[in-house]
Structure formats: structure tokens, C-alpha cells
Legacy VTK file of the C-alpha trace (Angstrom):
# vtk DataFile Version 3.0
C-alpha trace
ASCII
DATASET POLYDATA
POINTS 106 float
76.744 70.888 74.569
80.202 69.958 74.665
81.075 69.756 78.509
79.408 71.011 81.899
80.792 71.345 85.317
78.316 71.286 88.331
75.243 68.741 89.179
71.670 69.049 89.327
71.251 70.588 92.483
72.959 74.159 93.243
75.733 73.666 96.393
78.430 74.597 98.297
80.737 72.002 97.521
83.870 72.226 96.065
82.523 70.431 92.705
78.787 72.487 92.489
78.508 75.941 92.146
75.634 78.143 93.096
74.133 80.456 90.636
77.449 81.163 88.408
76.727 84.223 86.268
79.216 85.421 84.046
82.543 83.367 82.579
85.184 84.848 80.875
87.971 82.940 78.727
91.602 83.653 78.706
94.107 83.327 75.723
95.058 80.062 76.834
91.351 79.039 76.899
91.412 78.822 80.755
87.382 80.110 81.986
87.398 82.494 84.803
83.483 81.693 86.300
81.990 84.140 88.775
80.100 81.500 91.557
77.873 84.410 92.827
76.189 82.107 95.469
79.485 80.895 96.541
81.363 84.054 96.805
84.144 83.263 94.546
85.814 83.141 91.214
87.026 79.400 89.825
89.798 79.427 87.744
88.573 75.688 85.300
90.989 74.277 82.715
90.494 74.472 79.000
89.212 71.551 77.312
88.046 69.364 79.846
85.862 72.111 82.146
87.615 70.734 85.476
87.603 72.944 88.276
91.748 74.113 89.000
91.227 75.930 92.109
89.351 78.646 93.944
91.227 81.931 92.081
89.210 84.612 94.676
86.942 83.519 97.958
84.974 85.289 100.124
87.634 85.596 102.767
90.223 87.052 100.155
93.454 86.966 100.179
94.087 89.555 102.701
91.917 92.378 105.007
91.715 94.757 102.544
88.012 93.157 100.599
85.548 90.729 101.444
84.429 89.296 97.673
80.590 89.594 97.754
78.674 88.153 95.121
80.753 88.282 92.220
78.718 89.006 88.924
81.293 89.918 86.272
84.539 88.945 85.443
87.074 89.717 82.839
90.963 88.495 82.737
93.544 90.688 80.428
95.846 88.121 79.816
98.682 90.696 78.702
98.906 91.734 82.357
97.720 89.081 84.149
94.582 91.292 85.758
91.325 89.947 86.755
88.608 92.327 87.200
85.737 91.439 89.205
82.718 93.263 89.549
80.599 92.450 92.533
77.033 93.056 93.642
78.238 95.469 96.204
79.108 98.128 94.311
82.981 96.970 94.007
85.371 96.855 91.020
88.129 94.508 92.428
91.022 94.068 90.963
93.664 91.297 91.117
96.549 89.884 90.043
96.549 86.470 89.195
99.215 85.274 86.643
100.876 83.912 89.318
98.433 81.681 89.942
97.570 80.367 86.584
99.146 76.983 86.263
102.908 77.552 84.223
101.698 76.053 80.481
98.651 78.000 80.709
100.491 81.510 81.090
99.952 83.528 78.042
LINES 1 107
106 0 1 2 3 4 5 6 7 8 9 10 11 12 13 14 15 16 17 18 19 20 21 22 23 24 25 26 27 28 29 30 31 32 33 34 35 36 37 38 39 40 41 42 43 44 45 46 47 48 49 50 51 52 53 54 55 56 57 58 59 60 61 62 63 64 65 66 67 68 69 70 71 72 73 74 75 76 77 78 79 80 81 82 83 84 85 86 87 88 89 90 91 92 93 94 95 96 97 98 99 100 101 102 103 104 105
């Protein structure tokens, strides 16, 4: 193993996750984790597997979607989409390159 991110015990907090099921990498290297038991989607940084910030939450960024169990995601760098798949039934789609810190922008 080269690097982890999370303790022993599943949690809430803003350093544990709880049951994270599916990562996806970008072309910068940044991983995209879905935190299923959290309701959200962590954007981490490359090479060190720190946690950058909360990309998606259960509360969303607006009325529109509450994120529900997330279970897949996938980033297409070219157009800055994130595609999240959640237990509901939902394909959500967002765009995030504005979010993605400026040197890791593909």
C-alpha cells in the first residue's frame, strides 16, 4: 500500500469516511471518492491522498437534488463533468472544473 486516507473506525468527520465505494482518478491524478455513508463526493489530491474539500454533499448545491448515497463516480476531465450515480435511482450530473484547484485543471 502506498497511502490511505481514513482511520480505523468508519465516521462522520471531516477526516473518516463511511463506507466509500467507488473512486475515480482524473488526468491530473486528482481521486474523486464516492463516501456513500456520508452522502458526498471528496475531491483528495494526487500523491499525498489528502482530503481537498467536499466536491458534492447531501444538501447540494442548490434545491434541485438531495445526493443520496453516492455509489459511482466518474470525472471526464475534457469537460470538466462529474457523473454520480446514486442509490436512488439518480444519474447526477455536475460541473466541477471550477472547483478543482487551478494546477490541477487538465
Amino acid at each position: 500500500m502506498l497511502s490511505s486516507y481514513g482511520s480505523k473506525h468508519m465516521g462522520r468527520g471531516s477526516n473518516e469516511m463511511y463506507n466509500p465505494v467507488h473512486a475515480s482518478v482524473d488526468a491530473a491524478g486528482c481521486i474523486i471518492a464516492a463516501d456513500s455513508g456520508n452522502n458526498r463526493v471528496c475531491l483528495f489530491s494526487p500523491n499525498q491522498l489528502l482530503m481537498l474539500r467536499e466536491l458534492i454533499t447531501e444538501k447540494g448545491n442548490d434545491n434541485d437534488y438531495r445526493l443520496w448515497q453516492p455509489y459511482r463516480v466518474l470525472i471526464e476531465p475534457a469537460s470538466g463533468r462529474l457523473y454520480v450515480g446514486s442509490n436512488d435511482g439518480w444519474i447526477l450530473v455536475f460541473h466541477v472544473m471550477h472547483v478543482l484547484p487551478t494546477a490541477l485543471r487538465t
